[in-house]
C-alpha positions in Angstrom: 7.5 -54.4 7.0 5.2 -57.5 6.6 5.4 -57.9 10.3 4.2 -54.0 10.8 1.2 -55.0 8.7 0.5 -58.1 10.0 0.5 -56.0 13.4 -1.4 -53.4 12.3 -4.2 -55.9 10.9 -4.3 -57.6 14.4 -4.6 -54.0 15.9 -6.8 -52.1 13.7 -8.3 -54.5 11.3 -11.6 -55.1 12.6 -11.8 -51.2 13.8 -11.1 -50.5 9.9 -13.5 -52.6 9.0 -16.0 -51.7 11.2 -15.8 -47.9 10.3 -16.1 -49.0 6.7 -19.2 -50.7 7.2 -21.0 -47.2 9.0 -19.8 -45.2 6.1 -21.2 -47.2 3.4 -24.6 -47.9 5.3 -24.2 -43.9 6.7 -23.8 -42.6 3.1 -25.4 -45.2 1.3 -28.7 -45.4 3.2 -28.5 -41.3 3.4 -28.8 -40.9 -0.4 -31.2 -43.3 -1.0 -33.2 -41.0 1.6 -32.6 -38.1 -0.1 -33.5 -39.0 -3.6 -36.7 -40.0 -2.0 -37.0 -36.4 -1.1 -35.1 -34.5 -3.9 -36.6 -36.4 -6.6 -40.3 -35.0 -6.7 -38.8 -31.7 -5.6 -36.6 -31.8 -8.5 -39.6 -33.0 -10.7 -42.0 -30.3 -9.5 -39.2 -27.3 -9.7 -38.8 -28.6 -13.7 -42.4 -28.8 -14.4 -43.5 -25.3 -12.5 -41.1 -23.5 -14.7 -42.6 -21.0 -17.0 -41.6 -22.9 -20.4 -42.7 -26.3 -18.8 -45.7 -28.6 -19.1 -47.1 -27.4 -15.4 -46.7 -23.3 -15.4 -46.9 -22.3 -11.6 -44.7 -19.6 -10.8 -45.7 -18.7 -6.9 -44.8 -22.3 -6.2 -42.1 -22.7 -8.4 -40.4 -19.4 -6.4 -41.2 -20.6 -3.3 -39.5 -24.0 -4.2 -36.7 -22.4 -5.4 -35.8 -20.7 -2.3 -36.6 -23.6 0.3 -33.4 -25.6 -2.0 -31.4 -22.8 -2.4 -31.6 -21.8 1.3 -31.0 -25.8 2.2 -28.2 -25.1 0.0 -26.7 -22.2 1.7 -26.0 -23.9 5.2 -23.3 -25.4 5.9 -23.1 -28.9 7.1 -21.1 -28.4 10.2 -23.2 -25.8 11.2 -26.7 -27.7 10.4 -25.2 -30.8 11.9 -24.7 -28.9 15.3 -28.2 -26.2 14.7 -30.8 -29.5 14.1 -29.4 -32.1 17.3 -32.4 -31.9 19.2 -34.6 -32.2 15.4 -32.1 -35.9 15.3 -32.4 -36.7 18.3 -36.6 -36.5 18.4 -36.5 -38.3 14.8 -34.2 -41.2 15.5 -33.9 -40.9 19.8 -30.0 -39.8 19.2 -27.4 -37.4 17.5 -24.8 -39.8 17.7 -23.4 -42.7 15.6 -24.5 -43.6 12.3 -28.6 -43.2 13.0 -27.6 -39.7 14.3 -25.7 -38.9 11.3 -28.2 -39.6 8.9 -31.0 -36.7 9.7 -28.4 -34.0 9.1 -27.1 -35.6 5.9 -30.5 -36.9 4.4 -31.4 -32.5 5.3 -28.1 -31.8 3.4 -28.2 -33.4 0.3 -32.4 -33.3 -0.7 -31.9 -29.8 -1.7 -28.4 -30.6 -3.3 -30.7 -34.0 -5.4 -33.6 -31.4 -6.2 -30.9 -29.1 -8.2 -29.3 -32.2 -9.4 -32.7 -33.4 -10.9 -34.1 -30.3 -12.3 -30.8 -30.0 -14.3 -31.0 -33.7 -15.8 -34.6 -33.0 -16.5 -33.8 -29.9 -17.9 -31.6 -31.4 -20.7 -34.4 -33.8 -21.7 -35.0 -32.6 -25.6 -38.3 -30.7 -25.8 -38.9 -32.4 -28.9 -39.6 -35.5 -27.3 -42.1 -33.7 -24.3 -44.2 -31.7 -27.3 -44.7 -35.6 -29.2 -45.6 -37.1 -25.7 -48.0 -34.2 -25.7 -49.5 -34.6 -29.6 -49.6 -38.0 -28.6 -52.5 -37.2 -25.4 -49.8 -38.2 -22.9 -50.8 -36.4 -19.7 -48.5 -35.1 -17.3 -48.1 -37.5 -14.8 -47.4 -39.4 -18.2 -44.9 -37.3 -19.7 -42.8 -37.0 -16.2 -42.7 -40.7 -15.6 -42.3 -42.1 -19.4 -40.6 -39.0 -20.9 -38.4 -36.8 -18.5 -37.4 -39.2 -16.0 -36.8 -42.0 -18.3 -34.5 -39.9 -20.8 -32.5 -38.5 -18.2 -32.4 -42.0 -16.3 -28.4 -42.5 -17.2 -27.7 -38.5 -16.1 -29.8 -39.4 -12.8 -27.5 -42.4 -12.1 -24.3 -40.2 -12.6 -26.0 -37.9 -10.3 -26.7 -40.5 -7.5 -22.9 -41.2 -7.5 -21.8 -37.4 -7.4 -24.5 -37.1 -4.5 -23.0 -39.9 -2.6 -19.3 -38.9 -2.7 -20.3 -35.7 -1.6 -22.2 -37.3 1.3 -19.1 -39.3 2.0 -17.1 -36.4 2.5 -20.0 -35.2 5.1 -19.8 -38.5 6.9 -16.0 -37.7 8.0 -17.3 -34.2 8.8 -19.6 -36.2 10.7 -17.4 -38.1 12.9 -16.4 -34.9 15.0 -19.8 -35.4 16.9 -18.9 -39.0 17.0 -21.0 -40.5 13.8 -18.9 -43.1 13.6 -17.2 -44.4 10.6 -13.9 -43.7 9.0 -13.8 -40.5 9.3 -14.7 -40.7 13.1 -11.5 -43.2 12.9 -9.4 -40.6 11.3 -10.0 -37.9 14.0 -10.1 -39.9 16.9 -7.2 -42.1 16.2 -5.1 -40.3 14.2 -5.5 -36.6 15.3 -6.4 -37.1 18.9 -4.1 -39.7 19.4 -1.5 -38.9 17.0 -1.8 -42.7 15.7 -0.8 -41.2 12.1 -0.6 -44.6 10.7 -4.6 -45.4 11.6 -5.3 -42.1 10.1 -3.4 -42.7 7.1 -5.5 -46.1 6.0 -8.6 -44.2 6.8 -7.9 -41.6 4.0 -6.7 -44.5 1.6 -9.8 -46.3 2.6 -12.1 -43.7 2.1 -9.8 -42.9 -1.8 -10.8 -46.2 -2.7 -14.1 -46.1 -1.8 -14.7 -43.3 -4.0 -12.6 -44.7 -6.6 -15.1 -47.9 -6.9 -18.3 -45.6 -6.5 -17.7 -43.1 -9.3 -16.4 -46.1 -11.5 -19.6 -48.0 -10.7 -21.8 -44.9 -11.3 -20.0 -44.2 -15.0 -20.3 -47.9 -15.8 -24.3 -48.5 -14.6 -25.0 -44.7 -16.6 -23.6 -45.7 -19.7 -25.3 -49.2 -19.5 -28.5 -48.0 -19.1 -27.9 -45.0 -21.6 -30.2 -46.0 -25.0 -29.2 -42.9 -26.5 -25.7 -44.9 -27.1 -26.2 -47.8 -28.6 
């Protein structure tokens, strides 16, 4: 047994590693992109609602649709429908630069729901004393909204990236690299079951830490409970 391992290390190990480096810079850099993006189209979507602080219905409708259709594509099939949009923003469709356009596309729309719900659940108590107060709006977004729903946000950044993970292994059938490239290439096309095993084990423990990490940061940050 330790002499399978030890073989399998000398084999595989710096493969593993590799692939787990890609994901985590694939998925990691991917949401960071995509909060850039779904965060002021979350904003705007809360604060064009009818109730809210910025009433704009045309724009808030036409909002509404652009997520909701982003929403409605599949990944595999936008991966595949947007190659030569990739391969004019970053020069390729492949590996972990080519993987990134289709998933930062994925998940904006996915962020903008995500961040219209946590703004949503901000107590309008607070907004209408931010308001008596002659806090503007750029004032009340920025000091009110996005700072009381700060700990949700966080706990949304970690759902947004495990979901993005599970992209990146869709990912790997176009050869994004990664671990889940590892899985299908290894242990599907070559029938290496044992390569492909680690790789989902891997990829477990990886989500593990992340949703852990994301719980922990959100409640440290959370005023509300202390």
């Amino acid at each position: 047994m330790g002499q399978t391992i030890t073989d399998f290390i000398a084999n595989y190990g710096e493969l593993m590693l590799e692939g787990t480096r890609d994901t985590l810079i694939m998925t990691g850099v991917s949401t960071l992109l995509a909060y850039v993006l779904g965060v002021p189209l979350g904003v705007l979507l809360t604060i064009t609602g009818t109730k809210s602080i910025w009433p704009n219905r045309p724009l808030n409708t036409v909002l509404g649709w652009i997520v909701n259709i982003g929403r409605s594509i599949p990944f595999i099939i936008l991966l595949v429908a947007i190659i030569p949009f990739t391969r004019l923003i970053v020069g390729t469709s492949l590996g972990v630069e080519g993987a990134m356009v289709p998933l930062v596309i994925s998940a904006a729309p996915f962020v903008a729901r995500v961040v219209e719900q946590s703004l949503a659940d901000v107590d309008g108590g607070l907004i209408e004393a931010a308001q008596s107060f002659g806090a503007n709006n750029w004032q009340i977004v920025t000091k009110v909204l996005l700072f009381e729903s700060l700990p949700s946000l966080v706990r949304g950044a970690a759902i947004t990236f495990i979901n993005l993970f599970g992209y990146s292994a869709m990912a790997g059938t176009v050869g994004a690299g990664g671990l889940g490239d590892i899985a299908i290439r290894y242990g599907y096309q070559r029938y290496e079951y044992d390569v492909m095993l680690v790789a989902v084990v891997l990829s477990v423990i990886l989500v593990q830490v992340i949703q852990s990490f994301g719980d922990w940061f959100a409640r440290r940050i959370d005023h509300h409970a202390r």
